[in-house]
C-alpha positions in Angstrom: 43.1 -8.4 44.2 45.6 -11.2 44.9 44.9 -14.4 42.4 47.0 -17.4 42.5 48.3 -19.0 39.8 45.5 -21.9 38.7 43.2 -18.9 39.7 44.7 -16.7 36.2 44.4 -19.6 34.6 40.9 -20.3 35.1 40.0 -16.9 34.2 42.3 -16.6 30.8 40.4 -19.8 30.2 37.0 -18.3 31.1 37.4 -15.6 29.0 38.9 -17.3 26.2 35.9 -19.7 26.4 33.5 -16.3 26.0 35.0 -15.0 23.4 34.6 -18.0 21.5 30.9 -18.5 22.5 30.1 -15.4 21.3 31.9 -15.7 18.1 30.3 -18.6 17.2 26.9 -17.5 18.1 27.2 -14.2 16.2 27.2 -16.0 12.7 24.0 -18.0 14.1 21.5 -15.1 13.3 19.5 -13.7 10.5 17.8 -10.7 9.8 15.3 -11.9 8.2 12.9 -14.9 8.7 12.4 -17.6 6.6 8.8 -19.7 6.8 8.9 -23.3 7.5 6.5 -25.9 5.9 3.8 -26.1 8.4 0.4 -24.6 9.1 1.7 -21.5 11.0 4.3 -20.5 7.9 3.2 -18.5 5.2 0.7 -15.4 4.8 -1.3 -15.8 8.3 -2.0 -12.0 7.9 -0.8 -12.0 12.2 2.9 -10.4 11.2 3.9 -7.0 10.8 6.7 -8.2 8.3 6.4 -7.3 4.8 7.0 -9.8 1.9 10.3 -9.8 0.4 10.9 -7.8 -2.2 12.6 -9.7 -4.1 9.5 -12.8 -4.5 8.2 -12.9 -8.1 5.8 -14.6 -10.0 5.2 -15.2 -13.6 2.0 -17.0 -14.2 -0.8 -16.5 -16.8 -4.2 -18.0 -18.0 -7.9 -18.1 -18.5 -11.0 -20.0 -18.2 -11.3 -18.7 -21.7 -8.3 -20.4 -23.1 -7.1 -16.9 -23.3 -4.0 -15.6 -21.6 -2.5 -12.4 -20.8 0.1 -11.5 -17.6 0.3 -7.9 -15.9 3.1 -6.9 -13.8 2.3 -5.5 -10.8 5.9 -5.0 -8.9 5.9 -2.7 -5.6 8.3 -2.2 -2.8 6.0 -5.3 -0.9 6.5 -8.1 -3.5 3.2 -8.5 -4.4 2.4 -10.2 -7.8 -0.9 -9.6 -9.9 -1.1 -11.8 -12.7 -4.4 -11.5 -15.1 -6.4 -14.2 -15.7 -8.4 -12.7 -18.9 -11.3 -10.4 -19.5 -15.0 -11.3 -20.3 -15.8 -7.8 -21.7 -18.3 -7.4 -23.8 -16.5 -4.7 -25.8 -14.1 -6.4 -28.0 -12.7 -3.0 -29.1 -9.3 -2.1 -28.0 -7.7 1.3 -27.1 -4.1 2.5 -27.2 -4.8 2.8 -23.4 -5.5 -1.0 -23.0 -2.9 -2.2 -25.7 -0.2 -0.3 -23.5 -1.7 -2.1 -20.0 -1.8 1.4 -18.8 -5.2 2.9 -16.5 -7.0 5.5 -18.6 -9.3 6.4 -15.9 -12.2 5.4 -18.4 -13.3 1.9 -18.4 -15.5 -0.2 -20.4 -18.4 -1.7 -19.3 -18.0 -5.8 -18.5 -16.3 -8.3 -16.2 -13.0 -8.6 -15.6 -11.1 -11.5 -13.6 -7.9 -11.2 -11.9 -5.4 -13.6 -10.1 -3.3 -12.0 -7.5 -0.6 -13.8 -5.8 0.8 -12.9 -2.7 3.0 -14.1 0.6 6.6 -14.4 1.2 7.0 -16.7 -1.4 3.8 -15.8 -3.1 2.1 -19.3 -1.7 -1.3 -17.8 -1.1 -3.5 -16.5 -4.0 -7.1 -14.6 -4.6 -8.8 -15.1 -8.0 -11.1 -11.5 -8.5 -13.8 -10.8 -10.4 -15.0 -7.6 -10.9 -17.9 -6.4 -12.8 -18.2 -2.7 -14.3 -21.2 -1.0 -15.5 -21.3 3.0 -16.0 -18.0 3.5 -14.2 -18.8 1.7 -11.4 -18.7 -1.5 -9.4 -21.6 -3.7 -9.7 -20.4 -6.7 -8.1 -17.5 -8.6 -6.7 -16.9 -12.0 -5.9 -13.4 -13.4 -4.5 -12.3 -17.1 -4.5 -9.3 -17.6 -2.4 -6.5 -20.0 -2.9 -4.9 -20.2 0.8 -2.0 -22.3 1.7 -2.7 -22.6 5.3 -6.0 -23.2 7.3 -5.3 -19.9 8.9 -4.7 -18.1 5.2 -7.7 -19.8 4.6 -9.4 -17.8 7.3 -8.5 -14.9 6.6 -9.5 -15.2 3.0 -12.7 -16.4 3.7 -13.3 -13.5 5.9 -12.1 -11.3 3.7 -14.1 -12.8 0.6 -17.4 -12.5 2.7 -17.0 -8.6 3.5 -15.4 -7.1 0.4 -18.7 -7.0 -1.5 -20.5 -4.3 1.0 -16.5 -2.2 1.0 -16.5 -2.3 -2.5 -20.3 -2.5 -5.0 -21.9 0.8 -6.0 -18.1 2.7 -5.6 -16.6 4.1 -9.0 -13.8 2.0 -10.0 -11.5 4.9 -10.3 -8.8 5.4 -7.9 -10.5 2.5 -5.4 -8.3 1.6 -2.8 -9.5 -0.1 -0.3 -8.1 -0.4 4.0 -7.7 -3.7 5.5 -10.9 -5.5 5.5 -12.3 -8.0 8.2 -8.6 -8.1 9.2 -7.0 -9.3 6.3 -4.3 -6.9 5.3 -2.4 -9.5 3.0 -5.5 -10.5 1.4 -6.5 -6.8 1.5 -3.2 -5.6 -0.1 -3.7 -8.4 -3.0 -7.3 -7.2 -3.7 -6.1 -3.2 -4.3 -3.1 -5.1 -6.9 -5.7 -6.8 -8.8 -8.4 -3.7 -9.1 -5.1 -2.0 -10.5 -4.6 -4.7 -13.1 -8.7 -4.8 -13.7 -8.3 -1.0 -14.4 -5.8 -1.4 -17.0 -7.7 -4.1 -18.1 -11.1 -2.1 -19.0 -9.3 0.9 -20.2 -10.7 2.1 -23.2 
């Protein structure tokens, strides 16, 4: 290949101009993704990425002036947090004073806020109510950031009571319902913290 002069010149400069492109653009990307603040960020349920595992949360408090916090830390990042007990039992156990599941559980109901999302912007109050070892009803409220949180919570909140009443609490752990895996994955956190909870 014969090249003139201005020709190796053009092509020292071409190359020297890629080089530096690429360089440059190399330091532009990121593993991982961070939301933005608009109605498609946050927990939409629709990604396959898991939470960071590094979000945490540290909230407590009652509708019974009471207050009383559970850690719930995972590989996910998911953040249970309790929001009192109306048992009627007012008894405790070694098992209950240690937050630790017993497997045997008191009868009564028990409310629980879990917290959940990247940055732990979308939350699910849970109310669960125990009688002979079992569930005899559940009610969700959901706290969504987004409209389409807000979907899937409503969703969610609407099937979980015909997945969930007449099953023993004991070991429940419940698949994705109606599509909400988030929502779903906050629910089984705060029937682990509602275990602990009624322990006796």
């Amino acid at each position: 290949m014969n090249v003139t002069r201005g020709g190796r010149r053009t092509l020292a400069m071409a190359a020297v101009g890629l080089v530096a492109a690429t360089t440059l653009l190399g330091g532009c990307g990121s593993s991982e993704a961070i939301p933005m603040n608009d109605e498609y960020a946050g927990n939409s349920g629709e990604s396959s990425a898991a939470p960071d595992s590094s979000s945490s949360a540290d909230a407590s408090g009652s509708a019974d002036g009471s207050s009383a916090s559970a850690d719930a830390s995972g590989s996910s990042g998911w953040s249970s947090l309790s929001a009192g007990s109306a048992s009627p039992s007012a008894s405790s156990s070694s098992a209950a004073a240690d937050g630790k599941d017993s497997g045997d559980y008191r009868d009564g109901t028990y409310s629980v806020n879990s917290k959940y999302g990247p940055v732990n912007e979308d939350s699910i109050d849970v109310k669960v109510t125990v009688k002979d070892q079992k569930i005899t009803d559940v009610e969700v409220t959901g706290h969504p950031f987004t409209s389409i949180s807000k979907k899937h919570q409503d969703a969610f909140a609407k099937a979980i009571p015909g997945v969930v009443v007449g099953k023993k609490l004991k070991g429940l752990d419940v698949d994705t319902v109606a599509g909400a895996s988030w929502t779903t994955e906050a629910f089984n956190k705060a029937l682990e913290t509602a275990r602990e909870q009624a322990s006796q």
